[in-house]
Each structure stands twice: as structure tokens, then as C-alpha cells.
C-alpha positions as MATLAB code, in Angstrom:
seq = 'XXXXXXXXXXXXXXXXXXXXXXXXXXXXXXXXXXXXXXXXXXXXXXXXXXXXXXXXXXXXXXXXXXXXXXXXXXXXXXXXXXXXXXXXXXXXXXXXXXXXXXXXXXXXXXXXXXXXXXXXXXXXXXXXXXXXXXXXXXXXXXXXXXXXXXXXXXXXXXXXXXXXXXXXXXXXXXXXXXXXXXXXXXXXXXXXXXXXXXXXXXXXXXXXXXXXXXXXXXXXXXXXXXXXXXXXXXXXXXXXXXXXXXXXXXXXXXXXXXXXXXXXXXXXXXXXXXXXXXXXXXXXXXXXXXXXXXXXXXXXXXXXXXXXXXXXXXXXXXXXXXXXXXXXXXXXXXXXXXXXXXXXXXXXXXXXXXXXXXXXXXXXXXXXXXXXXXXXXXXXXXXXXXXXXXXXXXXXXXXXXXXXXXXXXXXXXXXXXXXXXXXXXXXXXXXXXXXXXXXXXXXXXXXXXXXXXXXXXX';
ca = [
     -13.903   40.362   21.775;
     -13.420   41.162   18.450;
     -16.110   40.328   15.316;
     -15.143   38.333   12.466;
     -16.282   37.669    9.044;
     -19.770   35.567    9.267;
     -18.553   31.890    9.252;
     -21.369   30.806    6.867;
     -20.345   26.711    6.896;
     -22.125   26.025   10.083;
     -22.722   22.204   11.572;
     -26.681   21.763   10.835;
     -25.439   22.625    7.291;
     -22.855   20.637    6.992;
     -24.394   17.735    8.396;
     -26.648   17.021    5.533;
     -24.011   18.326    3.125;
     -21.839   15.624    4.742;
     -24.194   12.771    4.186;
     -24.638   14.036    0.525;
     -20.741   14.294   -0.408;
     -19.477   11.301    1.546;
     -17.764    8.689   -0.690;
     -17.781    5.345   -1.020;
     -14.152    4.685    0.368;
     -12.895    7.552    2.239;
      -9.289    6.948    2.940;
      -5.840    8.024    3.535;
      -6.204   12.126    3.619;
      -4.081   13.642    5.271;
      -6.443   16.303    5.913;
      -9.936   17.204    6.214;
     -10.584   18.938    2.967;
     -11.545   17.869   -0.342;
      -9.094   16.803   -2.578;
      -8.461   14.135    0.343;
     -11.310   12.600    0.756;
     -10.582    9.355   -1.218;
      -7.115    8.133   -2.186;
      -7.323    5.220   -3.856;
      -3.847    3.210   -2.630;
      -2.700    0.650   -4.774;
      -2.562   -2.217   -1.436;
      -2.988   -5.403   -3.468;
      -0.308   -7.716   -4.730;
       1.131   -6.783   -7.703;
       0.527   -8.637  -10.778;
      -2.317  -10.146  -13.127;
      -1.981  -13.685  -11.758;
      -2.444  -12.726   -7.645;
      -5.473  -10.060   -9.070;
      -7.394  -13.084  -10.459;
      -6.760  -14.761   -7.151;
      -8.494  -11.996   -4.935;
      -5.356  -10.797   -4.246;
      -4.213  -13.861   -2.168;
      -0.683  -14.164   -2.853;
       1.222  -14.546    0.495;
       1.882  -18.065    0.808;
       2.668  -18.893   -2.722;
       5.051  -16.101   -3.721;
       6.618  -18.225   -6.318;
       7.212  -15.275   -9.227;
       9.241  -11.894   -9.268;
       6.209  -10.277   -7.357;
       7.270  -11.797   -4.663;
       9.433   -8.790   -4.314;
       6.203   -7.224   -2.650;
       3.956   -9.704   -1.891;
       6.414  -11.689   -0.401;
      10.005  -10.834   -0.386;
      10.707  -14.756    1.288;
       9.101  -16.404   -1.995;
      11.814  -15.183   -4.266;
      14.280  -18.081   -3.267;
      11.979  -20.563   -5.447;
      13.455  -18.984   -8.731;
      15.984  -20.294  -10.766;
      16.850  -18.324  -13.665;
      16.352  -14.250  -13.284;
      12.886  -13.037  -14.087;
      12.056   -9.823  -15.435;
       8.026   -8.952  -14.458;
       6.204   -5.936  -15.519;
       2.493   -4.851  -15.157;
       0.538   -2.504  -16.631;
      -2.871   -1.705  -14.932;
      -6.239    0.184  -16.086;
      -8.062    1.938  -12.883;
     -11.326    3.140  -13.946;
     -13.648    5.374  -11.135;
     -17.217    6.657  -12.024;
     -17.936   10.365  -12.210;
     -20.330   10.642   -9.137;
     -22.837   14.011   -8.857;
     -25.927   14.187   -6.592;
     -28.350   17.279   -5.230;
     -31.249   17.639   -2.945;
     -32.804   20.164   -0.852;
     -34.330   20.432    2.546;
     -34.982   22.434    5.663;
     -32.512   22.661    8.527;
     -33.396   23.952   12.219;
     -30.999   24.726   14.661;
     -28.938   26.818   17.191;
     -26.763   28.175   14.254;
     -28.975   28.043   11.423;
     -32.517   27.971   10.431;
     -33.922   28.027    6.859;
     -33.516   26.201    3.663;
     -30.706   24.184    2.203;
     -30.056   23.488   -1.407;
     -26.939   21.226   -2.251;
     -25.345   19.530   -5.124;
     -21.733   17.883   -5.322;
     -19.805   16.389   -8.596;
     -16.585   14.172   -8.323;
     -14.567   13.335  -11.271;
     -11.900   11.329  -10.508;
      -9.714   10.325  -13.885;
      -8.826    7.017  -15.005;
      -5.453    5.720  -15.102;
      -3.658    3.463  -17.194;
      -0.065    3.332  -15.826;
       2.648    0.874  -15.576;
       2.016    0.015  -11.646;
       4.773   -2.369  -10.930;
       8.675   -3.692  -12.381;
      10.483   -5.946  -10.981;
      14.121   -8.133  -11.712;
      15.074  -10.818   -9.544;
      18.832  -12.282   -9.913;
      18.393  -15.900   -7.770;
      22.059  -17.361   -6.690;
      22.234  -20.328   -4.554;
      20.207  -20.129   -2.018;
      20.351  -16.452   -2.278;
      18.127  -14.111   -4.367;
      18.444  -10.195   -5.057;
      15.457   -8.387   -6.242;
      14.675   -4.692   -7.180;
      11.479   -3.489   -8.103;
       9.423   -0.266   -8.479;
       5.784   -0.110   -7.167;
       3.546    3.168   -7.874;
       1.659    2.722   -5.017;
      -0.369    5.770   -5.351;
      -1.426    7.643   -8.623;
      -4.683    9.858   -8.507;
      -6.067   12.654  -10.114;
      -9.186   14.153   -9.184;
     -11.450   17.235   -9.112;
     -14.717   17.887   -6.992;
     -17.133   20.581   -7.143;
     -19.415   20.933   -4.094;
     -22.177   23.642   -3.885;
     -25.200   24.118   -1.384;
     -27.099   27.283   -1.222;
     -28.680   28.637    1.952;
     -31.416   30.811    2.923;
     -32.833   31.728    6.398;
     -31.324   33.370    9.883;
     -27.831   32.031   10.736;
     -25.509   33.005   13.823;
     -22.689   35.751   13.271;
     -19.587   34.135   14.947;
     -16.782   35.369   16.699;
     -13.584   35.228   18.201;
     -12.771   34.634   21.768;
      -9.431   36.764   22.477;
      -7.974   34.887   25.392;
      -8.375   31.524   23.524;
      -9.257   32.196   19.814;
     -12.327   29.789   20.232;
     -14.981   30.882   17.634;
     -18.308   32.050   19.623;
     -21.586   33.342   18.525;
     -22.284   36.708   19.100;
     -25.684   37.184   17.247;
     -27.971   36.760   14.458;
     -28.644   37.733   10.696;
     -30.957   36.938    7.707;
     -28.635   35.234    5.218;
     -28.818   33.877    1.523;
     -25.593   32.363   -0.054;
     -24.428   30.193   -2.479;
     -20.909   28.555   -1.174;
     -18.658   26.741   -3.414;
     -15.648   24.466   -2.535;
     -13.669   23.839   -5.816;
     -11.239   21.548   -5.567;
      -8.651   19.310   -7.306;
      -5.611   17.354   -6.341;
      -2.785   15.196   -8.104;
      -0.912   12.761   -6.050;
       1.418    9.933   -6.510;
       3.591    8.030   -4.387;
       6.173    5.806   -5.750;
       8.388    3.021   -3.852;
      11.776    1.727   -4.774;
      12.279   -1.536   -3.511;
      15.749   -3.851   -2.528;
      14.787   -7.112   -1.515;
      17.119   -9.868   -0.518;
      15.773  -13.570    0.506;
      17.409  -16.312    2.109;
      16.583  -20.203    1.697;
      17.568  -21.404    5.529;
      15.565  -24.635    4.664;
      14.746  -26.375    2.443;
      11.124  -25.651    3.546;
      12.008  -22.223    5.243;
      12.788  -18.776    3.736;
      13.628  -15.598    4.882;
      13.167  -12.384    2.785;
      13.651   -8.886    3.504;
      12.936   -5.527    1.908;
      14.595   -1.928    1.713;
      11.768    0.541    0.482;
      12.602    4.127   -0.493;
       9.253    5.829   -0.928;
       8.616    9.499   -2.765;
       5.896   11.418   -2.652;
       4.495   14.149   -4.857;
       1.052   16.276   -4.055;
      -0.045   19.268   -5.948;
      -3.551   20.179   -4.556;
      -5.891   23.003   -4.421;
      -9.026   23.953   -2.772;
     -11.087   27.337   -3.450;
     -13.917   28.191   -0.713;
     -16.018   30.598   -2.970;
     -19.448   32.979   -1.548;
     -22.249   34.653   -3.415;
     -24.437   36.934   -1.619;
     -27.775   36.252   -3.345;
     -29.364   39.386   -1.694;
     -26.741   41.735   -3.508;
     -24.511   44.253   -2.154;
     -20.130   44.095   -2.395;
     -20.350   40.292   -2.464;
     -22.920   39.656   -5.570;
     -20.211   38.316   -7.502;
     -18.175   34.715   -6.750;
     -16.356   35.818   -4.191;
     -13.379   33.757   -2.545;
     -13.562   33.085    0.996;
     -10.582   31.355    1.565;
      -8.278   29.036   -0.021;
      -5.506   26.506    0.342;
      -2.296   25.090   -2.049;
      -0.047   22.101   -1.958;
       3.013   21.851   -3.744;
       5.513   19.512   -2.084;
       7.351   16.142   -2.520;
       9.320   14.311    0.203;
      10.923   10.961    0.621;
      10.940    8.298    3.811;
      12.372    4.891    4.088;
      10.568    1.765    5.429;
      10.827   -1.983    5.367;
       9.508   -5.486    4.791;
       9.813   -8.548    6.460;
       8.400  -11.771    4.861;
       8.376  -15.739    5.497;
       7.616  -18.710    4.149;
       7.369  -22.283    5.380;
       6.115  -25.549    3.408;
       5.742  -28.563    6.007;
       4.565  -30.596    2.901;
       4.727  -30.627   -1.072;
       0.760  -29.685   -0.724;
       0.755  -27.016    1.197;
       2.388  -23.578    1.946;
       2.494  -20.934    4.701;
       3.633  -17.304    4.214;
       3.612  -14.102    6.867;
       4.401  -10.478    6.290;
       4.934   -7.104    7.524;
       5.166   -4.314    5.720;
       6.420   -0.689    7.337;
       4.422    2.380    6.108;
       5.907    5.467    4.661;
       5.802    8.378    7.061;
       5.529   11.850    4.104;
       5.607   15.469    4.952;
       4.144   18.002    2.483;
       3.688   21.514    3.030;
       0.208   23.161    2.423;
       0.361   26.960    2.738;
      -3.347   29.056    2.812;
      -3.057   31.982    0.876;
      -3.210   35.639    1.717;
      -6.245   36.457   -0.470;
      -9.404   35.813    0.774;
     -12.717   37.166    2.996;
     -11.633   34.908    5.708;
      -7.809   34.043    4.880;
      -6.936   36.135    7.870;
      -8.995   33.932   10.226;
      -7.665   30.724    8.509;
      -3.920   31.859    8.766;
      -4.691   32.995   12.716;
      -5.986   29.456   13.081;
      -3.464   27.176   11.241;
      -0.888   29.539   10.061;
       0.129   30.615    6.619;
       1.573   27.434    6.152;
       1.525   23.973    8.002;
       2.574   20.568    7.539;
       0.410   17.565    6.409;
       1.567   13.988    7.645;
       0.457   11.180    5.027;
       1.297    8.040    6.928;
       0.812    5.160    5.008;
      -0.948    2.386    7.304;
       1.497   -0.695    8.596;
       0.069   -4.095    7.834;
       0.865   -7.543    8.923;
      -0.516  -10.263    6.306;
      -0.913  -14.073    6.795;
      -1.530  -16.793    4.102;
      -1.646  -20.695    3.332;
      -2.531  -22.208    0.305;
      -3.084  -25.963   -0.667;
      -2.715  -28.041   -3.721;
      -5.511  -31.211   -3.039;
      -4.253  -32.691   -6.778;
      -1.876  -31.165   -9.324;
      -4.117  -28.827  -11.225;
      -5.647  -27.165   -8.220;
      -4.305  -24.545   -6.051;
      -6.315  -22.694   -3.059;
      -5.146  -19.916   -1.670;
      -6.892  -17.338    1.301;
      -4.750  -14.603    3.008;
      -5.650  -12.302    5.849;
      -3.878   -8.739    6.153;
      -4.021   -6.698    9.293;
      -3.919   -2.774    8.381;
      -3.189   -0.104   10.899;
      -5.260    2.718    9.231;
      -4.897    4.318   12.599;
      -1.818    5.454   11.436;
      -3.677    7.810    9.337;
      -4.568    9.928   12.306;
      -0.780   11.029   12.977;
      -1.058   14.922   12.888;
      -4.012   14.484   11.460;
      -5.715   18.786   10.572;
      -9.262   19.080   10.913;
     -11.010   22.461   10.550;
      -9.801   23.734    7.404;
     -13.316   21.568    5.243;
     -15.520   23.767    4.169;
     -18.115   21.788    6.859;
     -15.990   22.029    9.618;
     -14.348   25.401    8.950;
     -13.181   27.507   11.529;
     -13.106   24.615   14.399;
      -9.969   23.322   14.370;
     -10.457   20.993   17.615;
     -12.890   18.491   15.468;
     -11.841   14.761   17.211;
     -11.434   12.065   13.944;
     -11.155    8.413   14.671;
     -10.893    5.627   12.222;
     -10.354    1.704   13.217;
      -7.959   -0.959   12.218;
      -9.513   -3.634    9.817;
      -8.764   -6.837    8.476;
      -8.817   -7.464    4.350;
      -9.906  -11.270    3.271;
      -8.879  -12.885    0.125;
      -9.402  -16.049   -1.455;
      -8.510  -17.619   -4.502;
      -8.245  -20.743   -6.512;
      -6.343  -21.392   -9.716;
      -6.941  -24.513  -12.335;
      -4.481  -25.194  -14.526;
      -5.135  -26.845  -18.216;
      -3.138  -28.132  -21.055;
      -3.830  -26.687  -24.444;
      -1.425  -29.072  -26.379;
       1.959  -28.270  -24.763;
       1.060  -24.603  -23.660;
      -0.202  -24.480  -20.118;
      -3.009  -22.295  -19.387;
      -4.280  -21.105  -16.297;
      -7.384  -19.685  -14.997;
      -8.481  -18.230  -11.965;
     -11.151  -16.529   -9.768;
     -11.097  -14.697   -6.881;
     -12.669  -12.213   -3.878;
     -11.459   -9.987   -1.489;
     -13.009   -7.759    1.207;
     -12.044   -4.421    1.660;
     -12.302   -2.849    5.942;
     -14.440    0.254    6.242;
     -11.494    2.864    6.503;
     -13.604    6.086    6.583;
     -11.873    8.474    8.809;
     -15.226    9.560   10.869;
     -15.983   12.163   13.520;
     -15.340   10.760   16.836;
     -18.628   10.369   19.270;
     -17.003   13.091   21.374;
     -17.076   15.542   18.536;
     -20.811   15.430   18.028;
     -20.517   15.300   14.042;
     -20.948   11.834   13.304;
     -23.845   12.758   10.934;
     -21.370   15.168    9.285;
     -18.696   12.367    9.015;
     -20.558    8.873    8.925;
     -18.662    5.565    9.171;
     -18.226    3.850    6.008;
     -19.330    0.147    4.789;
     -16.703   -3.127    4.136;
     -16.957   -3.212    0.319;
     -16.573   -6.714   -1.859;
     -14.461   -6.898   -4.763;
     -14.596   -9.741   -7.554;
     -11.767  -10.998   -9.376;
     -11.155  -13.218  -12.546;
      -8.407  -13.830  -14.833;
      -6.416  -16.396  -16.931;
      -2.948  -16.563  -18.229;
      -0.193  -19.010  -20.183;
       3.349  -20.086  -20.277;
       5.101  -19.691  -23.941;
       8.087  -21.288  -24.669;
       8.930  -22.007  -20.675;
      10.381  -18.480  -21.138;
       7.335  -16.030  -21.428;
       4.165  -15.757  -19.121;
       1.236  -13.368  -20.236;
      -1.336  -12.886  -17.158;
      -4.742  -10.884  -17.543;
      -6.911  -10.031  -14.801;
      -9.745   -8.094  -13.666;
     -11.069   -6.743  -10.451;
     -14.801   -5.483   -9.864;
     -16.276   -3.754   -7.366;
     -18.873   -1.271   -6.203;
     -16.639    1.365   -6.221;
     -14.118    1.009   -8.536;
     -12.941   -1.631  -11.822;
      -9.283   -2.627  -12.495;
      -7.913   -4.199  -15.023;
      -4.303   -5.552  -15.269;
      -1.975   -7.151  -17.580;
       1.443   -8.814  -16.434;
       4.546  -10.416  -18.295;
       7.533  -12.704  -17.041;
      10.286  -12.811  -19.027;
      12.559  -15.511  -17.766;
      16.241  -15.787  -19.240;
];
């Protein structure tokens, strides 16, 4: 048996710790640290005019964004479009501290914490598209930045009282307590991450009907992750370790590319009405995140995970279904339903290397498949010859918290998350049959957007 450094993150700690830091929409990590507890993926349809419409977008598909939304919809243009988007992402700096008292087999005193998130806002040309229709043929190539985040977090909880002294099993490396000692630290996780993921995108429909089209996508998708996390102690009773000192720490510092596809219809029994279905293939990414050398416990991390180890980011597969009606000229209704497979997420999935859940590396993480719901309706006026739309919208966002399984006995630590509503409005007009200007905005509890779109049609 051989004695390790004290591991001083220990579960009755983390627990409330957990419940503190926990964010409102914990997704897509690829990891359990951190910089990944909240990507915000860009998963709506592209472009100012499906925004105002909750998103719903599916079944109508009758602009360039249909190279995304629905690569099927792109046979209803007749001249070549050229789209772009530019979208404003705004995300609130979050901070929070309390203090309690925590009794239990690995800890018993007093616990002092207090967390601050500061994600930055974005303003970033999001999507680009160009669609070349031939008879009953269309081509169309687009870029979508699916992914664009930059964020740093700062999460510190002081404790004072007795806590276990933890060891290492030799026959199966299994951390085990071996005893007791008085303790008072202050532990630090400082962290910060910048990650984007970009898709190129071929698409290439097919009018077999005249009310049924086929479309189908090529998407070549890059990613590029630069994160760090620094686990920092301070021994508040003095000695060697009076000063910050780093405990252990982690770096990413990778890109990698995958290929995927879409698959999209669309079928209009009647002038009225329209019906559109899609699947869209996640990205499968490999980055490398290596723990450095440096460090009171780097030596137990590297024995643990190695000095370096791959993270899998697999973007979730979805399957989408829409309809939309016209009751009279002016009015169009529109409500979509999207299946996503977050429990793709979980491929290779690391746990253990959190500051919470630090040294286990055999913490079980679930996280279910949910549904999204959008609705929409559009009106369309006349403002002399110009025609002018507007628009309102909702969509619900699935809880996709990746949460400690029952089995794990953490689920205080790693709570399930909440389905969160988001708002949407916008308006937009036609100029000279040749120009469209779309503006749109998208509120929710968590998070604002706001986007502007133009079609240029030659």
C-alpha cells in the first residue's frame, strides 16, 4: 500500500459545491471538468426568418437555408441565392457563494464556496450559403459555425474540519482511505476554454415530383479546442503549502476533422400544406488533452489517466419532423419536432479528472435523449409594393445535463437539469424581388440571440 498526497476534493464537498456551480444548460463536454460544462451548440435553423419562427423550418425550406434545415427544400428555387447571417449570442456573467456545514465518512467541518462564470459574447457570421438551382436539380454549398465559445470560470470553496487521508490500492490502483487529519484549505479550479467547430456543407436536391423532393448533404466538420484547467491549494494553517499552490492541471490544444451526412424530404399533398423530415449525422472529433508534469498530485493524475488521453466530442444525431399550413394567403403555421441523441455524448466519455470527482475515475454519467418543439406563424403585409413579414415564435429546449448515474451515488453532485423555453420574434421584407433583409430575436432564461440574414437573389 503506498500513501498518496491527501485528495482534498472529497464527495460531501463536492456535493454542495456541485449544486452551487451547476449551470443552466450543461451540455456537450466531452469531459468532466470545467471548461466543459456548457457548450452552447448552435442546433437551430439557420437564418433570421426560421429564428422568428421558433426555429420551425423543416417543412417549408423554401430559401438557401434549406441547405441545413432542409437540404430537400432547395429544389423550390429558381434563380441562385446567395444567404448570409450574422448572429449576436449574448450569456450573463453568473457568480454565487454560500457556506455551510458538511458531515460525513470523508469529511466533517465547514464549507465555504463561491464560483464565477464569464462566458463572452459573440457576434460572428454563423452561416453562408449559395445555391445554383438547374432543372429539377439544385447544388448548394454552405458554411455553418456550429460551435463558437469562449469562456472562463473561477470556482473556489474553502474547507475546515477533519477529512480522510486517501490512498492507493497497489493491486488495483483504487483510491482507499487510510486515516484521518485536521485540515484547512482553500482549493481553486481556474479554468478557461476556446472552442469552435465549423461545418462545410455540399448539398444536392432532387425534385422526383412535383410534390416530392429529395435532398442530400456532404458535411466536412473541423474542430478546434484550446482549454485549460488549474487545480490550485492553500494551506491556511501554514507550513510549505501557504502559498497558491498547484495541485494538478490539464491542457488542450488540438483540432481534428470528421465527415457526416444529411438526409432531408419534402412532400406537399396540397397547395396548403407541406411536410418535411430530416436526419442529420453527428460529427465524431478527437482532441488530445495531455495533464502536465508539474503539480502536488500530477503524478497520481498521470498514473490514473496517463500523461495524455483522448477526448471524444460526438456531436448528437437528430431526426426532425415538420408540417406547416397556409389556412389563407397571408398566414403560414409551422411546428417541427426534432429527436436528438445526446446519448451520443457519452462515447468515451472521462470522468474523474473535476475537481469534485477527482481521483475516481469509475464515476457512471448518463444523460437521456429529448425531443425539441417549435412552433411558428408568419403574417405577411403589403406596405405599398414592398412585402413585409412578421413573425413569432417558441421552442423548447430537452434537459441535456449529463448527470451522475443512480449507480454512482452522486446525483446531488451532478443533478439533472430542467427543459428550458425560448421566445422568438422577428420581421423582415423583400426589396426589389432581388433582396430580402430578415431580423430576429431569440429569448430565453439562459441565453439572448439576435440575428440578421440577407438573400441576394440574381
Amino acid at each position: 500500500m503506498t500513501r498518496t498526497h491527501t485528495s482534498w476534493t472529497r464527495r460531501p464537498v463536492a456535493w454542495i459545491l456541485a449544486l452551487l456551480l451547476a449551470p443552466a444548460s450543461l451540455a456537450f463536454g466531452i469531459s468532466d471538468e470545467e471548461i466543459f460544462r456548457d457548450f452552447p451548440f448552435n442546433v437551430v435553423n439557420p437564418g433570421a426568418r426560421a429564428l422568428g419562427l421558433g426555429g420551425a423550418f423543416i417543412s417549408l425550406a423554401d430559401d438557401s437555408t434549406a441547405a441545413q434545415a432542409n437540404p430537400a427544400g432547395l429544389v423550390a428555387l429558381r434563380r441562385p441565392e446567395l444567404f448570409a447571417e450574422l448572429r449576436a449570442q449574448r450569456y450573463e456573467t453568473s457568480s454565487i457563494s454560500t457556506s455551510g456545514t458538511v458531515s460525513d465518512t470523508f469529511f466533517q467541518g465547514d464549507l465555504t464556496t463561491s464560483a464565477v462564470s464569464e462566458p463572452d459574447s459573440i457576434l460572428s457570421p454563423t452561416f453562408i450559403s449559395y445555391v445554383i438551382p438547374f432543372k429539377r436539380v439544385a447544388l448548394g454549398f454552405s458554411r455553418l459555425e456550429s460551435l463558437n465559445t469562449q469562456t472562463r470560470t473561477s470556482n473556489v470553496f474553502a474547507i475546515s474540519g477533519t477529512e480522510a487521508i486517501v490512498g492507493v490500492e497497489p493491486e488495483t490502483g483504487d483510491p482507499i482511505i487510510i486515516g484521518t487529519e485536521p485540515v484547512d484549505l482553500e482549493l481553486t479550479a481556474d479554468a478557461d476554454v476556446d472552442a469552435s467547430i465549423i461545418q462545410y456543407n455540399f448539398a444536392l436536391a432532387f425534385d422526383l415530383h412535383r410534390r416530392f423532393s429529395l435532398g442530400l448533404t456532404g458535411v466536412v466538420g473541423t474542430a478546434d479546442i484550446r482549454g485549460r484547467v488549474d487545480n490550485l491549494f492553500v494551506d491556511l494553517t501554514g507550513g510549505p503549502f501557504s502559498q497558491p499552490t498547484l495541485d494538478y492541471s490539464t491542457r488542450i490544444d488540438d483540432s481534428d476533422i470528421d465527415y457526416a451526412y444529411n438526409v432531408g424530404l419534402l412532400w406537399r399533398p396540397a397547395d396548403w400544406m407541406s411536410v418535411g423530415a430530416v436526419y442529420r449525422q453527428g460529427l465524431r472529433l478527437v482532441v488530445e488533452e495531455t495533464i502536465a508534469d508539474t503539480g502536488a498530485r500530477a503524478q497520481q493524475a498521470q498514473s490514473l489517466f496517463g500523461a495524455s488521453f483522448e477526448n471524444v466530442l460526438h456531436t448528437p444525431d437528430s431526426y426532425g419532423l415538420g408540417i406547416s399550413f397556409r389556412p389563407s394567403e397571408p398566414w403560414t403555421i409551422l411546428v417541427d419536432v426534432v429527436n436528438l441523441e445526446y446519448s451520443d455524448l457519452l462515447e468515451d466519455y472521462v470522468s474523474g479528472l473535476n475537481r469534485i470527482s477527482f481521483p475516481s475515475d469509475r464515476v457512471e454519467f448518463t444523460v437521456d435523449d429529448g425531443n425539441e418543439y417549435h412552433a411558428g406563424l408568419e403574417r405577411i403585409f403589403l406596405a405599398g409594393t414592398t412585402p413585409i413579414a412578421m413573425r413569432l415564435g417558441a421552442w423548447s429546449d430537452p434537459d441535456h445535463r449529463i448527470r451522475a448515474a443512480e449507480s454512482s451515488g452522486l446525483q446531488a453532485a451532478f443533478p439533472a437539469g430542467e427543459r428550458v423555453t425560448h421566445y422568438t420574434a422577428g420581421f423582415g421584407m423583400t426589396l426589389k424581388q432581388t433582396i430580402q433583409i430578415d431580423f430576429a430575436a431569440d429569448i430565453s432564461s439562459v441565453n439572448s440571440s439576435f440575428v440578421v440574414s440577407t438573400i441576394y437573389g440574381f
